[in-house]
N, C-alpha and C positions, 0 to 999 in steps of 0.2 A: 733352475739356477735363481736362485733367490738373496743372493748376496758375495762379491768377491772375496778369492781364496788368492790371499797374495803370493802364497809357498802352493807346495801339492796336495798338502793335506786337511786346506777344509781347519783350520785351526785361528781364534787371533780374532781382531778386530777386521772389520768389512767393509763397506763400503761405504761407510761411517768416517772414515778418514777422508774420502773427498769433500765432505762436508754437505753442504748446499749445492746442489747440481741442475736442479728446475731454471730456468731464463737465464744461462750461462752457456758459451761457447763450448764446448766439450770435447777433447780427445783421444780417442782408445786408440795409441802405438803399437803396432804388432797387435792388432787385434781377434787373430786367427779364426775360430770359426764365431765371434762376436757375440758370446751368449754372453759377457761381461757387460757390455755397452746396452745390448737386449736388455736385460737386468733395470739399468740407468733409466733406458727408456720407458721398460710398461708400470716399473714400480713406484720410481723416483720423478717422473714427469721430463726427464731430461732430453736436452734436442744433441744425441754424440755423432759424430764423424768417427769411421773405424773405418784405418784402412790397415792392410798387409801385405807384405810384399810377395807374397805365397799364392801364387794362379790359384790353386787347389783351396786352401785353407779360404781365402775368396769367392770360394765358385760353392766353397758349402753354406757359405753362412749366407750366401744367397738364396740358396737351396732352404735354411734352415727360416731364413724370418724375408720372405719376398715379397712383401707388404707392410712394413709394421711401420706408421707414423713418428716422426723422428730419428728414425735410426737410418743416415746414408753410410754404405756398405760404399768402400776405394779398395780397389788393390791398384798397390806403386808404392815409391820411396819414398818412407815418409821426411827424410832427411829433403829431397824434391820438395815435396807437400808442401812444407815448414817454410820454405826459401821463399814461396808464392802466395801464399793464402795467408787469409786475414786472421790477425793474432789470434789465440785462443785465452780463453779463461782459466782453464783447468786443462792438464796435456797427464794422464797417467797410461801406465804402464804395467801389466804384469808380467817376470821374470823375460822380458824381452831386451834389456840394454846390456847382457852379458853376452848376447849373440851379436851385435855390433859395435866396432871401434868408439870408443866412449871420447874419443879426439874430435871424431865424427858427429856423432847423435848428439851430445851434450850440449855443444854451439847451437846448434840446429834449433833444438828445444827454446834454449834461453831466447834465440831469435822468431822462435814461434809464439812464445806467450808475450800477452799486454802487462805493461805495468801492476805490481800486485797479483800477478795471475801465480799460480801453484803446478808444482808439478809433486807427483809423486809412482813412485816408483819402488819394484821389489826385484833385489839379485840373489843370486845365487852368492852363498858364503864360505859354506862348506861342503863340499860333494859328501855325495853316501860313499866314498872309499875311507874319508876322514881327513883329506888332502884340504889344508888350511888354504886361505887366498892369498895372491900375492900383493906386494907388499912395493910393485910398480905396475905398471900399464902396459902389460904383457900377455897375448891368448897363449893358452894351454888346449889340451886335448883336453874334453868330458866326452864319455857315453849318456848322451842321449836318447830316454825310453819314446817310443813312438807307441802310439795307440796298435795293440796287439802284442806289445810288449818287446817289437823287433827294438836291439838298439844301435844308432850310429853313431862314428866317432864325431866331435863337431868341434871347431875353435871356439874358447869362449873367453871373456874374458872374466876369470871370479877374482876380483878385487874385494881386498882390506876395506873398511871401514876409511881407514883415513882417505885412503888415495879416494877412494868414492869423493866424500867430503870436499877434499882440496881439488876435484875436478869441476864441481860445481861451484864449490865459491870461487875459483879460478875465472870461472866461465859470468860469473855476477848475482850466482843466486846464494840465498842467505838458507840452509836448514835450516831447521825448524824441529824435526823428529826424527831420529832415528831407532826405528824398532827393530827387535829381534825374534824369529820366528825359529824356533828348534822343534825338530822334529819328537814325539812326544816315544816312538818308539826306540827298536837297536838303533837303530841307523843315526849316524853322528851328523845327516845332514842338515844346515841353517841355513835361511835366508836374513836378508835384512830391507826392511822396508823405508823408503828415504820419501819426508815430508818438505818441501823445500816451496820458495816462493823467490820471483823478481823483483824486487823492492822498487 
């Protein structure tokens, strides 16, 4: 892994969006088995915290990098985390704030980062059925592919664009970018990538 894939497919700009990552507070939300924060680390000079709330999805990326300078490996909440530890710099995300109430997580963040700290983040926009986002602050069913291809059903939350938007500036942070990632094959699915910062 030599660069973040904010959708599934490896397409788009990379890890170039968090900007400068070296002598900056760092971290990777939902960071499952952490080859994204790994990445941060051996390429980019970064010191990241990745934690996840996933025993399993914790116990690999332990499994996967049990040594590497700079990279501390948390599994817990990171909504918990945020409430207790010292502000961060930089708080992103990939395709992880559609799996938690954005009522939830979104406070949490803006209450995690320092003054001028950034966050950015990628959701889900459009499923590969074609089922557009809604259009309030409501989870729906998605199937969810799991590595082996099994899938489950899962609540998610895929939100519009704006509601995105008016959750964060609700919350006190100011966009900045919003990108859009379509998937380049059949399938109608997009993500959208949100650049944002604490003013």
């Amino acid at each position: 892994m030599n660069r973040i894939d904010w959708a599934d497919w490896g397409t788009g700009r990379g890890s170039e969006l968090l900007g400068q990552v070296a002598g900056i507070r760092v971290l990777d939300l939902g960071s499952g088995v952490s080859r994204h924060a790994a990445h941060l680390v051996r390429d980019q000079g970064a010191v990241v915290d990745a934690i996840d709330a996933s025993a399993t999805q914790h116990q690999r990326a332990c499994s996967r990098y049990p040594d590497l300078p700079g990279l501390n490996l948390m599994h817990g909440d990171a909504v918990e985390h945020l409430a207790c530890t010292e502000p961060y710099d930089l708080i992103y995300a990939v395709s992880v704030f559609p799996f938690v109430d954005p009522t939830r997580i979104v406070p949490a963040v803006v209450q995690g980062l320092r003054p001028r700290g950034r966050l950015v983040f990628s959701a889900l926009h459009t499923s590969v059925t074609g089922q557009r986002p809604a259009s309030e602050v409501v989870a729906r069913r998605e199937l969810v592919r799991l590595a082996g291809g099994v899938e489950i059903p899962t609540d998610m939350y895929v939100l519009d664009t704006p509601v995105w938007t008016g959750l964060l500036t609700d919350a006190g942070l100011v966009v900045d970018e919003v990108l859009t990632l379509d998937y380049e094959g059949e399938a109608p699915v997009s993500f959208r990538v949100f650049s944002d910062h604490r003013p």
